[in-house]
N, C-alpha and C positions, 0 to 999 in steps of 0.2 A: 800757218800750222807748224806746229814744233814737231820736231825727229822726238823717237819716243828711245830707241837704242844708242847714245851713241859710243862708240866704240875708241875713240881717243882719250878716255877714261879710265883711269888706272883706277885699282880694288882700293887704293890708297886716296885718292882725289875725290873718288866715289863716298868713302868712309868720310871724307870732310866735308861734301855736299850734304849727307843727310844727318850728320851731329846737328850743322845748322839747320835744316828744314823742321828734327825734332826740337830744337833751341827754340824756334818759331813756334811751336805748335803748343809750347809748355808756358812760353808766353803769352799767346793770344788766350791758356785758358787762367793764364793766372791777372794780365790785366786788359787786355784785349789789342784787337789789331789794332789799332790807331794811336794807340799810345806808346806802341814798341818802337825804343830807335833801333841804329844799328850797333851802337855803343851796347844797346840791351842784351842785342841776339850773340855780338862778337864773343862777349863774357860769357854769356851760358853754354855755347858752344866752346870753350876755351880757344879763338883762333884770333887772327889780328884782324883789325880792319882791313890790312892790307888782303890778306886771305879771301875774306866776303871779297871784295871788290876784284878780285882777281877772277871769281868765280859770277858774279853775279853785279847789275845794275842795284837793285831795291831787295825790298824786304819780298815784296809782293812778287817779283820774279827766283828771289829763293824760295817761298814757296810753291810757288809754281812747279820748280824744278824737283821739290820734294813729292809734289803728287803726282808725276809724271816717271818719276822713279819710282814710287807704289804699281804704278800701270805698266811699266818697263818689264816687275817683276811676274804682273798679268800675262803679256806677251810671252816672255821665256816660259813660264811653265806652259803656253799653248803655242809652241813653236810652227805647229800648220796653216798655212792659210786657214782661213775665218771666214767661211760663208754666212751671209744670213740667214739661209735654213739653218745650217748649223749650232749661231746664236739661240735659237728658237726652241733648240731642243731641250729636253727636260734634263742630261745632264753637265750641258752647257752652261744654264742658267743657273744652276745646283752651283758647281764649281766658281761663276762668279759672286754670289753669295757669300758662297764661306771662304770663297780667298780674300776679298773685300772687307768681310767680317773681320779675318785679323786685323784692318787696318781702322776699325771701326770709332776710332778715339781724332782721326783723321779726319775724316768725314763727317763725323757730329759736331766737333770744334770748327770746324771751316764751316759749317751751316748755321750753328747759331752765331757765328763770329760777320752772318750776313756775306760770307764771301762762297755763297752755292755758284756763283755766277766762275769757280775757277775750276771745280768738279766738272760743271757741266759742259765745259769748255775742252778738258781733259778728254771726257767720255767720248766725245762731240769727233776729236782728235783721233782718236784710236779708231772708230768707226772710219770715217774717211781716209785712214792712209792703212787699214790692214782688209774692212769687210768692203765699204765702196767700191773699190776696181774689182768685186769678183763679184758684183750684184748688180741684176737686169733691172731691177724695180727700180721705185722711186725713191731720192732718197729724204725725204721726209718720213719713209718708213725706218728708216735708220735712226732719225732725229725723234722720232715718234716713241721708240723702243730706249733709247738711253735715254729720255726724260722719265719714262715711266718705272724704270728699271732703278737707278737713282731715286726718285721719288719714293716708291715703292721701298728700297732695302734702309734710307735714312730713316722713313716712318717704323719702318721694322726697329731699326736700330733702339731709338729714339722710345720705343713704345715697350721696352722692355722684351722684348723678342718672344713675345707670345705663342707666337706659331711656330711650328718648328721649320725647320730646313724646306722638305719637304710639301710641308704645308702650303709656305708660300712660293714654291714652283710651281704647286696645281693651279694655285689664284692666278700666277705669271701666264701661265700657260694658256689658261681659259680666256683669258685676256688678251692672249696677243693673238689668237689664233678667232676672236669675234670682232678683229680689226681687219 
C-alpha cells in the first residue's frame, strides 16, 4: 500500500512530480501508454532524465504517483477521519463526484488507456489506510463501494454527464443502501 500524504515534499518537488504525471497523461492521450518512452515524458515535462529518475523507477510509477496526488488533494480537503457511514452519506458522495470531476480528463484517459487497474488500486488504497481501521464491517463492503463508485462516476464521465450532480447521488444512494 502507498502513503497517500507524504510530507518530505517540497511545494517545489511537488510541482515537478505532477508537470510529469500531466506530461504522461497528454501523452497517453496523444499516442498511448505503451508507446511513451521516458525520453517522450522528460521533454514534455521540460526536466532531465536525471530529474524523472530521481523521483521515480518507470513511467507507470509516475503515474501512479500522479493519481495518488489527485487523491492526496481528496484527503486534505476531508481532513476528518472517514467512516463508512460517513462515505455513504448523500453529501459525501456529492463532494466525491464533483472533486473527482475536476480531475475527470484523468480518469477517462487512464480507462480507455486500459490502465482502470491503477484507479482502482488507488481507490482500494485510500479505503484501507483512512476508512478501514475505523469500520466494524466487512471489508469487501469497502471493495464493493469503490468499485461501484468508480464504475458508476467514469460511466457518468464518459456518458456525457446526463444526470446531474444530484441525480446520480440518489441512484448511489439507493444502491448502496439495497446492498
Amino acid at each position: 500500500m502507498r502513503r497517500f500524504i507524504n510530507k518530505k515534499f517540497t511545494k517545489r518537488n511537488r510541482f515537478t512530480r505532477q508537470c510529469i504525471g500531466e506530461a504522461i497523461l497528454f501523452l497517453i492521450h496523444q499516442k498511448g501508454f505503451e508507446a511513451i518512452t521516458i525520453s517522450d515524458i522528460v521533454k514534455k515535462a521540460g526536466v532531465s532524465r536525471m530529474t524523472f529518475y530521481h523521483y521515480f523507477h518507470d513511467k507507470t510509477d509516475a503515474l501512479n504517483n500522479y493519481l495518488y496526488e489527485v487523491i492526496n488533494g481528496y484527503v486534505e480537503e476531508c481532513p476528518e477521519i472517514i467512516t463508512f457511514h460517513m462515505l455513504q452519506g448523500t453529501a459525501r458522495i456529492r463532494h466525491a463526484l464533483c472533486y473527482f470531476d475536476r480531475y475527470a480528463f484523468l480518469f477517462i484517459t487512464l480507462e480507455e488507456a486500459n490502465l482502470y487497474y491503477l484507479m482502482i488500486h488507488a481507490i482500494n488504497d485510500y479505503l484501507q489506510l483512512y476508512v478501514a481501521p475505523h469500520y466494524s464491517g466487512s471489508v469487501y463492503d469497502l471493495y464493493y463501494y469503490a468499485g461501484a463508485l468508480l464504475n458508476v462516476f467514469i460511466y457518468w464521465e464518459k456518458n456525457g454527464k446526463k444526470e446531474s450532480v444530484d441525480e446520480l447521488v440518489q441512484i448511489l444512494e439507493r444502491r448502496i443502501q439495497n446492498t
